[in-house]
C-alpha positions in Angstrom: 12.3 7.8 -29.1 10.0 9.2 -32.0 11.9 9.6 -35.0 11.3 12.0 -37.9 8.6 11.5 -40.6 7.7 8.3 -38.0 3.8 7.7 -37.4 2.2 6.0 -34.7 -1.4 5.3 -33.2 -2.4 6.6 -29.9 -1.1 3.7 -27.6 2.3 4.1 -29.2 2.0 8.2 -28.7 0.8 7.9 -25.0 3.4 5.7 -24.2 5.9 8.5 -26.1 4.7 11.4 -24.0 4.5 8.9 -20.6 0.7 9.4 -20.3 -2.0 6.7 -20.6 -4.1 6.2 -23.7 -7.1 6.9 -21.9 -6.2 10.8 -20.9 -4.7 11.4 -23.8 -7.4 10.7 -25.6 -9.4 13.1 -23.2 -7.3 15.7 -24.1 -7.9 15.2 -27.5 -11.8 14.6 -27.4 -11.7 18.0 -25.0 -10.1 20.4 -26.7 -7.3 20.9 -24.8 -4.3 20.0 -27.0 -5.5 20.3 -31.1 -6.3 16.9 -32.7 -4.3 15.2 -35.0 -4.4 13.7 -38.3 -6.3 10.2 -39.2 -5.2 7.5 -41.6 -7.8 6.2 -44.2 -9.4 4.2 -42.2 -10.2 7.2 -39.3 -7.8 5.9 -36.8 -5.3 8.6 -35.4 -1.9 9.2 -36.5 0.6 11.1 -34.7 4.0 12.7 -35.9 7.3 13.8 -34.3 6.0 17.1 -33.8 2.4 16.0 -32.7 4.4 14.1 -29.8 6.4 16.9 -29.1 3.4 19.5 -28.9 1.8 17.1 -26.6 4.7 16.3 -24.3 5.4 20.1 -23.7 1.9 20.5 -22.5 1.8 17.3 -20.1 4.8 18.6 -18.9 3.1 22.1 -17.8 0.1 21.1 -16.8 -0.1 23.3 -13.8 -3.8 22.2 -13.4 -5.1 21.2 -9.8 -5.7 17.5 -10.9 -2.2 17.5 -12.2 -0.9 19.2 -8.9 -2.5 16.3 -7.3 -1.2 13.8 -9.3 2.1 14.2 -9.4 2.2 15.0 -5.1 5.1 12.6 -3.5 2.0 11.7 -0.9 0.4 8.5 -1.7 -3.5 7.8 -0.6 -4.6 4.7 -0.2 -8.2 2.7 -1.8 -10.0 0.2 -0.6 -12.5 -1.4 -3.6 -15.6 -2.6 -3.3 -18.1 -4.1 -5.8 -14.8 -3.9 -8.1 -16.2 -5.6 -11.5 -13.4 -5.1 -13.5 -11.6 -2.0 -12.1 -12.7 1.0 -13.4 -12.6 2.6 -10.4 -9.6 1.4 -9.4 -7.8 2.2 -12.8 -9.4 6.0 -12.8 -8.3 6.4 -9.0 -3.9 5.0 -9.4 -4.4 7.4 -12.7 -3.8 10.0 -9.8 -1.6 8.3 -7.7 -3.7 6.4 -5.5 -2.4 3.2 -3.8 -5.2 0.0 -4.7 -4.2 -2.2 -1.6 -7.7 -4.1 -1.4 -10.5 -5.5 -3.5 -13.8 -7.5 -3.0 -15.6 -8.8 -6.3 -17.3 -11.6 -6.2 -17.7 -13.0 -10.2 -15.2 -15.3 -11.1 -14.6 -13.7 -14.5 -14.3 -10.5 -12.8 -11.8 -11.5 -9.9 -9.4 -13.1 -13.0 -9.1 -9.8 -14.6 -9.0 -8.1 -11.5 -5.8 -10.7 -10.7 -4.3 -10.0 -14.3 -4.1 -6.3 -13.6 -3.4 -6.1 -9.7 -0.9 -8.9 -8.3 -0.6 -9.5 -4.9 -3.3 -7.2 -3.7 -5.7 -8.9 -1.1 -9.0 -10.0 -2.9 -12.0 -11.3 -1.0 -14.5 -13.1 -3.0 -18.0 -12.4 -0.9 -19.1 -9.3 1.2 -20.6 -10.9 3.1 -18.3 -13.0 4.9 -15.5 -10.0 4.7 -14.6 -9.0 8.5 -13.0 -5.5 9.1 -9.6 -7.0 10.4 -9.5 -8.0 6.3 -9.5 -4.4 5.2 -6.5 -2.4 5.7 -6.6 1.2 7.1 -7.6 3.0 4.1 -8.0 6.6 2.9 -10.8 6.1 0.9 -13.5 3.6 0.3 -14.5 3.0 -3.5 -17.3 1.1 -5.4 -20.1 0.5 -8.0 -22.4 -1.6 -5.1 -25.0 -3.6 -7.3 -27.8 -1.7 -9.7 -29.9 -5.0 -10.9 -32.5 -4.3 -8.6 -32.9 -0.8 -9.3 -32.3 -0.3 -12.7 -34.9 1.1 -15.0 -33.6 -1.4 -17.7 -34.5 -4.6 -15.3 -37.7 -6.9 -16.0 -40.4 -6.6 -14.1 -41.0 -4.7 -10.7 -38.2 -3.1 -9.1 -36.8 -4.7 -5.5 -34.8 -2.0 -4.6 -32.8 -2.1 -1.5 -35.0 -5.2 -0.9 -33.6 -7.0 -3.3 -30.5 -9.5 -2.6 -28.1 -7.8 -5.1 -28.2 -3.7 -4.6 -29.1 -4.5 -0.9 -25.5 -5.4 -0.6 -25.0 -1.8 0.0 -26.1 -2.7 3.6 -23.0 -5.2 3.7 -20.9 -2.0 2.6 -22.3 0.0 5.2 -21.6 -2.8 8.4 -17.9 -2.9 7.1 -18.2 1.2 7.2 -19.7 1.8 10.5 -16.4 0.3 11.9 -13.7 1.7 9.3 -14.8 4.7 9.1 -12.7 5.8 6.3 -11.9 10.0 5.3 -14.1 9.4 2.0 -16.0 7.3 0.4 -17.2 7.4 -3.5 -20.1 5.2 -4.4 -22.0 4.6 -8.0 -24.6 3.7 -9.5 -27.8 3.8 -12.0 -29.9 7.2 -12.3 -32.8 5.1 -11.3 -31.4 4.4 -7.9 -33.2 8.1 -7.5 -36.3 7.3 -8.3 -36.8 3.4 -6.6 -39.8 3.0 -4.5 -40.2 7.1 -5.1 -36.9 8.1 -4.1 -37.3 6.0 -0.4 -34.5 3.9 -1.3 -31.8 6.9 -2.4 -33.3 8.3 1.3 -32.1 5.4 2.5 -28.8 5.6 1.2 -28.2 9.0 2.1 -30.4 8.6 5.4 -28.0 5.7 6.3 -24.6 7.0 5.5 -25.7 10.3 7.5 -26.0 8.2 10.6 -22.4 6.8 10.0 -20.9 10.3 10.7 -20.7 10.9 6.5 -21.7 14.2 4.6 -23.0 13.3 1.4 -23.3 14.8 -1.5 -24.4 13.3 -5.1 -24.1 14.0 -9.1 -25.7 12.7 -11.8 -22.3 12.3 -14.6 -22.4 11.6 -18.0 -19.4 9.8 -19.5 -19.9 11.4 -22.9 -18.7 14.7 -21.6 -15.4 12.8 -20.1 -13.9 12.2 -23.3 -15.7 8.7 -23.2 -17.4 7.7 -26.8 -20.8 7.0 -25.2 -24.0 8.3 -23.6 -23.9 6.9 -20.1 -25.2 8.4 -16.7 -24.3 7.1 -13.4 -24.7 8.9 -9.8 -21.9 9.4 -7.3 -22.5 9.7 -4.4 -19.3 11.3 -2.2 -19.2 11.3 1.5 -17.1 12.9 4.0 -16.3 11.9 7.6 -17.6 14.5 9.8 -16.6 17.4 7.1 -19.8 19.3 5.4 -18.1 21.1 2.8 -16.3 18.4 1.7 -18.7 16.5 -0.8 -19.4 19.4 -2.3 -15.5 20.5 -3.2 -15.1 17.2 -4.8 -18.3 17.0 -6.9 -19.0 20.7 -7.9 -16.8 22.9 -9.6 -16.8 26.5 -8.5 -17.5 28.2 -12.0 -19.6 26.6 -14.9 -17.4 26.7 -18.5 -18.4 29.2 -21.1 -20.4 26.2 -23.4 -21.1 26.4 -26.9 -23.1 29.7 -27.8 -22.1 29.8 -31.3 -24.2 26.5 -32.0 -26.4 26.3 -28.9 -27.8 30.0 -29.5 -30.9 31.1 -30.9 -29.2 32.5 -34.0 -27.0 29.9 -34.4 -27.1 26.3 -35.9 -29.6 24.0 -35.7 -28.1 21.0 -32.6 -27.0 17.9 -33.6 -27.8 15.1 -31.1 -24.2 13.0 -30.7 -25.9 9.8 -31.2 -27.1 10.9 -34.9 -23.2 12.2 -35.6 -21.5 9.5 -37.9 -18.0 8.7 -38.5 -16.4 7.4 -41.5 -17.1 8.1 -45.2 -20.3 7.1 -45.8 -19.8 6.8 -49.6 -16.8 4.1 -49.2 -16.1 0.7 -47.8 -15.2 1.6 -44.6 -17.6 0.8 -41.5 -20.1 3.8 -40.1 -20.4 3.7 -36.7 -21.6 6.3 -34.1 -20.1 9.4 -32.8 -21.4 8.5 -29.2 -22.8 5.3 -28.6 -25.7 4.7 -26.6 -25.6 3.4 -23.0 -23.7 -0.3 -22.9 -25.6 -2.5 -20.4 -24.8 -5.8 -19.0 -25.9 -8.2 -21.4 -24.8 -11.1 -23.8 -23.5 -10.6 -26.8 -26.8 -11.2 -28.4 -29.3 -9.2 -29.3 -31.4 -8.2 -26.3 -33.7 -5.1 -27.4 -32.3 -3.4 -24.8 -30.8 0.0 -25.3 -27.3 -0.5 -26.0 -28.3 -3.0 -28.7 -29.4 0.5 -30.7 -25.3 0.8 -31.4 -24.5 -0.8 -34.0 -21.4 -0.9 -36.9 -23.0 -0.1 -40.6 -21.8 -1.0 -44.0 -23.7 0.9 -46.4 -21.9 -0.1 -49.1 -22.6 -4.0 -48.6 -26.0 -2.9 -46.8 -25.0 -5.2 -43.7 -24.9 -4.1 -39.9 -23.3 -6.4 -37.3 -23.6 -5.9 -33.2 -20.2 -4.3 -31.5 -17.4 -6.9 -30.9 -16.3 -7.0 -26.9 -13.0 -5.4 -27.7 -15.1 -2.4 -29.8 -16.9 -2.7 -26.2 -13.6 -1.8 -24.6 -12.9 1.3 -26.4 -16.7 2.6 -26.0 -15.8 2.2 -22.2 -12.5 3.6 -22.4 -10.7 0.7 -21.3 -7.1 0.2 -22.2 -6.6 -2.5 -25.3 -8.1 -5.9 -24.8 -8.5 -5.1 -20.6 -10.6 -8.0 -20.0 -8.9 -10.5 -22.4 -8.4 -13.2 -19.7 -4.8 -14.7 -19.5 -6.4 -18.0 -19.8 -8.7 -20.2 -21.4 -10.4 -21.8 -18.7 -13.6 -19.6 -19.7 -13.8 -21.3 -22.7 -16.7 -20.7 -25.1 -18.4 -18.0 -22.7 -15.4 -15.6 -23.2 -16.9 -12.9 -25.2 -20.8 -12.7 -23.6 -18.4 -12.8 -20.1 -16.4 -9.7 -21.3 -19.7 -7.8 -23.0 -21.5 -8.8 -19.0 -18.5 -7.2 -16.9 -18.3 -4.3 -19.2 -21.4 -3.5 -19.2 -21.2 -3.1 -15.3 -18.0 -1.6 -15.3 -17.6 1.9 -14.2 -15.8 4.3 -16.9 -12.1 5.1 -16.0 -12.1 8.9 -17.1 -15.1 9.5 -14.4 -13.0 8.2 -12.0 -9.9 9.3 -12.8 -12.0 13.0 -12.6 -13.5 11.8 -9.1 -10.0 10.5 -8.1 -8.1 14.2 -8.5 -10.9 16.0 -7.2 -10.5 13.9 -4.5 -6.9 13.9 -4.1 -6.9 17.3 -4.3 -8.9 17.6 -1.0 -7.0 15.1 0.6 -3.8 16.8 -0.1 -5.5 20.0 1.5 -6.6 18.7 4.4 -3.5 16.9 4.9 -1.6 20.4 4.3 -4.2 22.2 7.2 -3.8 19.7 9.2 -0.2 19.8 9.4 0.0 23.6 9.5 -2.6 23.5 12.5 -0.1 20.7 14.2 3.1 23.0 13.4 1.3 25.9 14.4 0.1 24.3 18.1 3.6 22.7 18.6 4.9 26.7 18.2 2.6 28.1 20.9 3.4 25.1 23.2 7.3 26.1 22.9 6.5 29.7 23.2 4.5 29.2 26.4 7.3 27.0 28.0 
């Protein structure tokens, strides 16, 4: 219960109007409820009546996603390549069942334990049988980028290479299951590996499996996520052409921002220049949009993610994001990957900044996850119209 003239942050509020942190937030960053009020220090505030304002429009959503959502039917996921759940976490957002995982770090498969009990995890692809997997209604995972990331040392392996040719694992488990839909991701420069022969592959492969495929390059920045990172998905369908393209495109572009974008108006701004804080007080300065977070230590690598950093103008000091700063740039829920144990000891933090960095953003997901819900509830409804429909005819000839 809020009462009057009370304040609270945005956990505290989501919790109020029985959303999570991460889509309200969403809602915020996207326009689609008005933004509220910060405290000195730039953090959000919400009143009685910001709750309230919020609640009523949760409440009539009457979008497709939230149609979807809120469907008495439940789907079930299998996970793949888990990390730390992002997937997982953007797909239940929608009401999606997680009744299997396969992640094989250690650090990983703790947080993956501290979030979903009692859910079957396998440790190693490669030893995974089918008779391990339960009968699933879609196949999920972020199969491994190393060896086809433009960030990587040295000469790309590609599918060659022992980690990202895992997906072959993925695909012998596949041929067999052959589940309504699968959702794969990874690094833009999957595209290009060994000119593009490697993404053929992919595509070529999964073709042969019975899937229609279809592919997207997304940009969490433009999920309400506070950073600059592309991935591809790649959707396929079991034996339905039109279905990859229902869950990845939408059928009519939004109207943008001409005001700012056109050639009489002002002068763009990339996101990564845009500031927040007060730049004249005490407070930190950090980044509107951070760049891309990759998989690395908590040191300094050069790399690009290492461009974000957390300013003090005033003391003329910068320092390197903490893994809980990490956590919010990935729009993780508070202190996610905070393992409920110390058995990690000193390696905690460059562990947590590592599975991050891999981890696949939640709001992506969760926008993957409705889309695809929203087919599955629609081919569920046709086929049960066809089956009521043929049952009808049988009478009626009898």
């Amino acid at each position: 219960m809020v009462t009057l003239n009370s304040t609270l942050n945005t956990q505290q509020a989501a919790a109020a109007i029985g959303v999570s942190a991460i889509t309200l937030k969403r809602w915020l960053l996207n326009g689609k409820v008005a933004d509220v009020s910060r405290d000195r220090n730039g953090w959000r505030v919400f009143n009685n009546q910001d709750v309230e304002r919020i609640r009523t429009y949760a409440e009539g959503d009457a979008t497709p996603s939230a149609r979807a959502s809120k469907s008495n039917k439940k789907f079930t996921v299998a996970s793949f390549f888990s990390g730390i759940g992002g997937f997982d976490l953007g797909f239940e957002e929608h009401g999606f069942q997680i009744h299997y995982q396969c992640e094989i770090n250690k650090f990983c498969q703790h947080i993956l334990k501290k979030h979903w009990k009692g859910i079957t995890l396998d440790t190693n692809i490669t030893e995974v049988t089918n008779d391990r997997i339960p009968n699933s209604d879609v196949w999920i995972g972020g199969f491994p980028c190393q060896d086809v990331s433009l960030a990587s040392m040295g000469t790309r392996k590609g599918l060659k290479g022992a980690r990202t040719g895992l997906f072959y694992e993925f695909t012998r488990l596949l041929g067999e299951a052959r589940p309504g839909v699968i959702v794969l991701e990874n690094v833009p420069g999957l595209l290009s590996s060994h000119q593009g022969k490697d993404f053929e592959i992919v595509i070529k492969t999964l073709a042969e499996l019975g899937y229609s495929v279809g592919w997207r390059t997304l940009n969490s920045q433009y999920f309400g996520v506070p950073q600059s990172r592309q991935r591809v998905y790649i959707v396929g369908c079991y034996r339905d052409r039109e279905g990859p393209a229902r869950i990845l495109f939408e059928p009519e572009r939004s109207e943008g921002h001409i005001k700012k974008n056109g050639p009489n108006g002002e002068k763009p701004v990339s996101p990564l220049k845009r500031v927040l804080r007060n730049l004249g007080g005490e407070s930190p300065v950090v980044q509107s949009i951070a760049y891309c977070l990759y998989a690395c230590s908590a040191r300094h690598t050069g790399t690009d993610w290492s461009r974000t950093y957390v300013s003090y103008p005033s003391k003329g000091a910068v320092r390197r994001l903490t893994a809980k700063e990490c956590e919010g740039i990935m729009a993780f829920p508070k202190d996610w990957t905070v393992p409920t144990s110390n058995e990690f000891g000193a390696d905690v933090e460059s562990l947590r900044y590592h599975a991050l960095g891999n981890a696949v953003t939640p709001p992506v997901a969760a926008w993957i996850g409705a889309r695809v819900r929203a087919y599955l509830a629609d081919k569920s409804a046709r086929a049960s119209v066809t089956s009521n429909t043929e049952s009808l005819s049988l009478a009626a000839g009898g």
